[in-house]
N, C-alpha and C positions, 0 to 999 in steps of 0.2 A: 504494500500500500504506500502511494505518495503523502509525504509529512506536508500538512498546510504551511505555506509560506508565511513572509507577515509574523506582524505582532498579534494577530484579531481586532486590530483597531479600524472601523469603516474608516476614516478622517485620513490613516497613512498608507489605503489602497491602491495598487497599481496595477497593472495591466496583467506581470505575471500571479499577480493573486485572484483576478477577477476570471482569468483561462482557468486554474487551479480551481474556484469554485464552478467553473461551469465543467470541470472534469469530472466533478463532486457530487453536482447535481445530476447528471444523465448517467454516471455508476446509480444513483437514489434511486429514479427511474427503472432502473436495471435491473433493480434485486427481484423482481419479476422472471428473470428471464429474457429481457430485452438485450441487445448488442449493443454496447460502447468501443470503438476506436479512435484510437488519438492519432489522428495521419501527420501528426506533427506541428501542421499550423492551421487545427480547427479540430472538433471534438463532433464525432457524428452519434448520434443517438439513432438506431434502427429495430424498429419491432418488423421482423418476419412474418408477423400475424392478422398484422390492424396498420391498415391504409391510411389511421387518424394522421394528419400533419405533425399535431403536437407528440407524438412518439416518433418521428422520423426527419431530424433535423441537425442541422450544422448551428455550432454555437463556440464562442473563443476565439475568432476568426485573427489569425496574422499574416495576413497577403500582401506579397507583394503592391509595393507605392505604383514604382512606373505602370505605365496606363496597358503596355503591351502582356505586359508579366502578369500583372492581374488580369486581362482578360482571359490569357490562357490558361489561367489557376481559376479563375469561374468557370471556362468552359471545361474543364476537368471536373470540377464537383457537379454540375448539371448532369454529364456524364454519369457520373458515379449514382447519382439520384436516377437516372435511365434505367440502371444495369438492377440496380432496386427494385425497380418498377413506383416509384415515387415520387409525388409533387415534389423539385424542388424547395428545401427550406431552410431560411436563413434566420438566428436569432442575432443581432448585431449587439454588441454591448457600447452605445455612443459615449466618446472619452476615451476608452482604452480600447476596442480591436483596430487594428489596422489593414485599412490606411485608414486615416480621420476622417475621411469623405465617402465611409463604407456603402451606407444607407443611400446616399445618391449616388452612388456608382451604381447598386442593385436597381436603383428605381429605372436608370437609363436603361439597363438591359433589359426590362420587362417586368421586374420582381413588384408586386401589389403589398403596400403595409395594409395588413391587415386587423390593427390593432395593436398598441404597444402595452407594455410589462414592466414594470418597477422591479429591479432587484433591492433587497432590503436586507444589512445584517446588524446584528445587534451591538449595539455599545456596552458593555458593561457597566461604566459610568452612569452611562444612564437608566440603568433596570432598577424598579424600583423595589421597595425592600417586602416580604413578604405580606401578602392581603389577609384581611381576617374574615373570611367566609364564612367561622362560625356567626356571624352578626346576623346574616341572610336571615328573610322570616321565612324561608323556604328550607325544605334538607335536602342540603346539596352533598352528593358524594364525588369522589374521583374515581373512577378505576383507571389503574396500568396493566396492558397487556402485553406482551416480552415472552417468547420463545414459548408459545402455545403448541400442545397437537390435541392429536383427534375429538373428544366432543367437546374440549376447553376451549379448541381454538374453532370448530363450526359455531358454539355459539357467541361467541366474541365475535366473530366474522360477521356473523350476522344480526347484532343490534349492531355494530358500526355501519356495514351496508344501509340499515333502514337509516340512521341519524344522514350518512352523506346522499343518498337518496333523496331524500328530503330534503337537508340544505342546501342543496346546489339545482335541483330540480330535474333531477334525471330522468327521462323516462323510465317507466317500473318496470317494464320488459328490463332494462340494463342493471336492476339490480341482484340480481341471482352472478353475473360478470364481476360485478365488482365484490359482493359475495366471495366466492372461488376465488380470487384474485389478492383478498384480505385474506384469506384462509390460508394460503401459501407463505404469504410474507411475515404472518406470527409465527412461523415456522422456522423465522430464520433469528440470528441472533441480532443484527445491526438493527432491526423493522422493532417499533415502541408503540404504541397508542395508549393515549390520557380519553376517558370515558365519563362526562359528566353525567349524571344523573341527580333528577330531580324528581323525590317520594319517588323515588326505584325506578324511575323510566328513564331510559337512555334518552337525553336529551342535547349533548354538543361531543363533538369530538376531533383531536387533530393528531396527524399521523407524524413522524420521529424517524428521520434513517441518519445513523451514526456509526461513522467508522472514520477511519484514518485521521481522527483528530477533529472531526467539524459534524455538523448538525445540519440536518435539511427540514426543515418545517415544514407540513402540505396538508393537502383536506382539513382545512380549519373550519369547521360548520356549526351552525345551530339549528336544528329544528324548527321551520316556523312557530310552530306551536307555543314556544319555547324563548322566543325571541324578544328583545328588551327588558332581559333580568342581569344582563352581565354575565353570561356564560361563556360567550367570547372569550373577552379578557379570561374570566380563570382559565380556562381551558387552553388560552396558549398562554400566560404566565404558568400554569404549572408542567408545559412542556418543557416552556423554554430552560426550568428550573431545572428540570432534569438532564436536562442536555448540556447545563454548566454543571452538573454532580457527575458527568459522565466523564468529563476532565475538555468540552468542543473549547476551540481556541476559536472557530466559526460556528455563530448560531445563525443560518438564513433564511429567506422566507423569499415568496414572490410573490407578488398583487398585485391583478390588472390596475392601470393607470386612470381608470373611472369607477374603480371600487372604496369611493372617499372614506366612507363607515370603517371598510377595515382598514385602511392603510391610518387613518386616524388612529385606530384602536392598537396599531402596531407601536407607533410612534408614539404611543403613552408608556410601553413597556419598553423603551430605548433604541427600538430598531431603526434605521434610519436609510434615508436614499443613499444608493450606489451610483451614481453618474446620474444620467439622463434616463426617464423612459425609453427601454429598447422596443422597437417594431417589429412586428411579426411577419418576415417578406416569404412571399410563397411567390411563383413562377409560375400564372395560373395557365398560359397558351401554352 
């Protein structure tokens, strides 16, 4: 495993720590099952299985400045996304990939932003000191789930399935997928999940993959149901807590760029922007 570079300070981040976390994040990605390759100067994420974009992308990019060199190093990865059978896709991190003019070089070639994404990691300095939950007029629990099998880890698979079903709005055909898909990764030792519960219903939950020294924060939800009691915040302060007791030197997160509620709710618990919102370039002809 690759040692995080860096002090863990968002504020003294550079270019080779921010490639380092996007190696970080699509190994996260990965513990699935999915394929990560570091071709050197960019980071490919490939699922064999699922056509979705967002599993099948270039992210970390350091190409070539001159205009000839990088054309020939895109038409290489377009390539490479051919032989895939896959959209083209590019996640640019604005500030650090190169060249500095990534995003309009992609746009000239034909690449569509399709949305951009905040990288976020945590300050320490600014995390604040433990919450006192017992105040709640409500009984709130926690559960941790860590290295599950057979009916421990079906049914932990499945009240997290219903919680992120629900929070994020998936169609319910898709949740038996991500079902089986939770069920695999309590399996493994890096994969964590914090389980709020409220009077015994599973009511918020967010997922933890930690290895080689850093933290990937992801399916942070609440239950409609469930929503504007502060479940949020516990549920990723008491991730994020565990993932500085795990010794992460990087605690990160990602947040679409118009999801103000959370990226607010982040920024109360110290996490903080990494550069510029990155866009989301696909190659749609």
């Amino acid at each position: 495993m690759k040692t995080p570079p860096g002090n863990g300070r968002p504020a003294d981040i550079d270019m080779a720590q921010t490639r380092w976390l996007a190696w970080h994040e699509a190994h996260s990605h990965a513990l699935v099952g999915r394929e990560v390759r570091d071709l050197g100067d960019a980071i490919l994420l490939h699922d064999r299985s699922d056509r979705e974009p967002f599993w099948n992308r270039l992210a970390g990019i350091a190409w070539p400045v001159g205009h000839d060199a990088f054309d020939r190093r895109l038409a290489e990865a377009v390539a490479l996304f051919g032989v895939l059978d896959r959209i083209p896709h590019i996640w640019p991190a604005p500030g650090f990939d190169e060249p500095a003019d990534l995003v309009a070089r992609l746009a000239s070639h034909g690449f569509e932003d399709m949305g951009s994404g905040m990288l976020m990691a945590l300050d320490i300095d600014r995390f604040p000191a433990p919450a006192r939950h017992e105040r709640s007029t409500e009984p709130i629990e926690i559960d941790r789930f860590h290295h599950l099998s057979g009916d421990a880890a079906a049914t932990a698979a499945h009240e997290i399935a219903t919680v992120l079903t629900d929070a994020f709005a998936v169609e319910p055909e898709r949740q038996a997928a991500i079902e089986e898909e939770t069920n695999i990764l309590l399996g493994r030792d890096d994969f964590h999940v914090c389980l709020v519960r409220v009077d015994g219903q599973p009511a918020a939950a967010a997922r933890r993959a930690t290895f080689a020294g850093a933290s990937y924060l992801s399916s942070i939800g609440t239950k409609h149901a469930f929503r504007g009691r502060g479940l949020g915040r516990i549920v990723t302060e008491a991730i994020t807590r565990d993932a500085l007791a795990a010794g992460s030197r990087w605690t990160y997160l990602g947040v679409f760029s118009d999801n103000d509620v959370a990226r607010r709710l982040y920024e109360t618990l110290g996490f903080v922007m990494i550069g510029e919102p990155g866009p989301d370039m696909l190659l749609r002809s």
